[in-house]
Structure formats: structure tokens, C-alpha cells
C-alpha positions in Angstrom: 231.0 59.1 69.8 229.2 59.1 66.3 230.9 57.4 63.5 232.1 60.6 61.7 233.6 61.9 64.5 235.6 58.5 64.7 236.1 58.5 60.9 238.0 61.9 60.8 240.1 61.2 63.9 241.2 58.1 62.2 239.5 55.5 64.8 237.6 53.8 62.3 237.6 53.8 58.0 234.4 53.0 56.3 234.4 51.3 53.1 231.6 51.9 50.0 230.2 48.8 48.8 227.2 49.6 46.2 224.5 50.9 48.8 226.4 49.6 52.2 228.7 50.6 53.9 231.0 48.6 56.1 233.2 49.9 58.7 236.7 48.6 60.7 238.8 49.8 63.2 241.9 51.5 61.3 244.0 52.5 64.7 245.5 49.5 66.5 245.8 51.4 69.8 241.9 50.6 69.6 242.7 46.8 70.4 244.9 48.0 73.1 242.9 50.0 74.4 240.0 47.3 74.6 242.3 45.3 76.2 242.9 47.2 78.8 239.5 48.0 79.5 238.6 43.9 79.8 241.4 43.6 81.5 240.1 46.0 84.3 237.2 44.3 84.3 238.3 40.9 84.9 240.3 41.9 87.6 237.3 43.7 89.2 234.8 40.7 88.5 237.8 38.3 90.1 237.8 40.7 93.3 234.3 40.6 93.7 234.3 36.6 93.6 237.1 36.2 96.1 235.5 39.0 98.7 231.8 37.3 98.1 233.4 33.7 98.5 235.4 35.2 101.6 231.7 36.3 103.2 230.4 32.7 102.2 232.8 31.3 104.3 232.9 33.6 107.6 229.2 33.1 107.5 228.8 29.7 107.4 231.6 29.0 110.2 230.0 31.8 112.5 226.4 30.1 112.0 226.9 26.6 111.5 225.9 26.5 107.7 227.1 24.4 105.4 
């Protein structure tokens, strides 16, 4: 989504300082939104560790690895 579009739905407000111009996020549900998001993907990287750990282990005991 480009800038102005996040500007006028009140996402973001953009400050004019001389020639730059500095943005920041001006709707809290933003944060908890991005929470949620990480959150997802913690739990997803977590699952993926536990069933690649799980294979680690059912292989070595069915061939002898250690």
C-alpha cells in the first residue's frame, strides 16, 4: 500500500521538516496488528522446530545414528 493511501486512511501521518519528510504510525491497532502477525509466526517457526526435531529423533533410533 503506497504511503498516501496509508496517509488518508489515517495509518500513518507524515511530518514536514524543511525538505524531508518523516513519517510514523498514527493508529495503534497498527502495533496490534504486527503483533499478531509475529505472533503467528513464532508459533509457526516453533511448530516447524518441534516436527523437524521429532524426524531427528525417529531417524536416528530407526538407523542407529547418533
Amino acid at each position: 500500500m503506497c504511503r498516501n493511501r496509508q496517509n488518508k486512511h489515517g495509518l500513518v501521518a507524515r511530518d514536514h521538516r524543511g525538505t524531508s519528510v518523516y513519517y510514523r504510525i498514527a493508529d495503534d491497532s497498527v502495533y496490534a496488528l504486527c503483533d499478531l502477525v509475529c505472533g503467528s509466526i513464532a508459533r509457526q517457526f516453533e511448530q516447524t522446530a518441534r516436527e523437524r526435531q521429532t524426524f531427528i529423533q525417529t531417524a536416528r533410533s530407526t538407523r542407529g545414528w547418533r
